[in-house]
C-alpha angles and dihedrals in degrees: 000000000000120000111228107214128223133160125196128193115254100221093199089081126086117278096227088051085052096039083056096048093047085047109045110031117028118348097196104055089181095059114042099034084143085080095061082073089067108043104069094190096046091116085060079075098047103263129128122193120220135198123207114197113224112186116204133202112222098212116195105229122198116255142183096216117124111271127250119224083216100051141063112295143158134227125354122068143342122248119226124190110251088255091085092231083129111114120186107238112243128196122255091205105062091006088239125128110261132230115274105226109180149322123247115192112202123162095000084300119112114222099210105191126196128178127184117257103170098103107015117222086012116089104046088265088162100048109100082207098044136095100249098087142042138197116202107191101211124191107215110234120136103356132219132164104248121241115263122240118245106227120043144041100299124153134037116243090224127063121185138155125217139214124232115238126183120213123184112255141051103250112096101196093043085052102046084050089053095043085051097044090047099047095038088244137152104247085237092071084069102073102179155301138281124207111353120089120309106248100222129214101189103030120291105297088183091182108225123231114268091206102050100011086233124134109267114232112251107253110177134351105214126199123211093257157266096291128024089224095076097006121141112274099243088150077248101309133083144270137248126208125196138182139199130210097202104079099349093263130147144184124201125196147172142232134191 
């Protein structure tokens, strides 16, 4: 969220007191209301400073940059620090790896999600506490592209960063409407959100840390994707990703 700034006159000072402070210290009272933070003793001339809070929505919008093996991306590979700490996730359900879907980079931290897609419907792949998908947090330090695995579904055939817009409100879907009307864009080419509030289909399922059995922080909503060809499999729905101070760790699910 962003604070709007605004200062009135308060008429039931004197009109000399209020004469001076127009005078001496800033003329034009609508314009440079910052100033009202650095003068302690501005409401002695009848001034009193207000703060409007504007929430804003931070949409991730498709994009055809390059993408960065340190920022949010979708699709193609996961990135592993040069140490070799990196495993493949692999499903507890068929004992396969699973299919790496994006990265979501929040508070210097990358959110690489996988979800099993060997069997599809199969393996609990929407259960935030189920074995059919996996969040590594990874600190970027010195980047590589991990290895893939040999047997399994893998990869996605589509790889594509994003760019980060912010529109005013705190409704998500009203904002990714509004962002689509405005560009003359389909409402597809908006695949998601990061920070904000999750905007549930089914009722809020805020997953709960395993470590301290606390409620995770929401971290990023994810639709299916620009184009249905090589689209997430949500079963039609979206996706939810949450985080926990505690030990680093996170949980990611789906609705439809």
């Amino acid at each position: 969220m962003i604070y709007r700034k605004g200062i009135t006159k308060n008429s039931s000072r004197p009109l000399a007191a209020q004469s001076f402070f127009k005078g001496h210290f800033i003329p034009k009272l609508s314009v440079f209301a910052e100033f009202i933070e650095h003068l302690p003793a501005a409401t002695e001339f009848g001034v009193t400073c207000t703060r409007e809070v504007i929430h804003m929505v931070n949409l991730l919008i498709n994009s055809t940059e390059p993408v960065e093996m340190s920022l949010t991306s979708f699709g193609g590979k996961p990135v592993q620090n040069s140490d070799g700490k990196f495993q493949w996730p692999t499903c507890g359900c068929c004992k396969l790896p699973m299919q790496f879907l994006a990265k979501i980079l929040v508070n210097n931290e990358l959110h690489q999600i996988f979800m099993c897609q060997n069997d599809p419907g199969m393996c609990d792949d929407w259960d935030a506490n189920g074995d059919g998908n996996a969040v590594v947090v990874t600190i970027p330090i010195e980047l590589e592209y991990a290895p893939t695995p040999s047997e399994g579904i893998t990869l996605r055939e589509v790889e594509h960063s994003v760019k980060v817009v912010e529109v005013e409100g705190n409704d998500y879907e009203k904002a990714r409407n509004e962002w689509a009307e405005r560009n003359t864009a389909s409402p597809r080419e908006v695949l998601g959100q990061v920070s904000g509030e999750p905007s549930w289909i089914q009722g809020d399922e805020i997953p709960t840390c395993n470590e301290c059995n606390k409620p995770m922080k929401f971290v990023a909503q994810l639709e299916q994707g620009p184009d249905w060809k090589t689209e997430m499999n949500f079963g039609g729905g979206v996706a939810y990703l949450f985080h926990c101070d505690c030990i680093g760790s996170a949980k990611f699910l789906w609705q439809c």
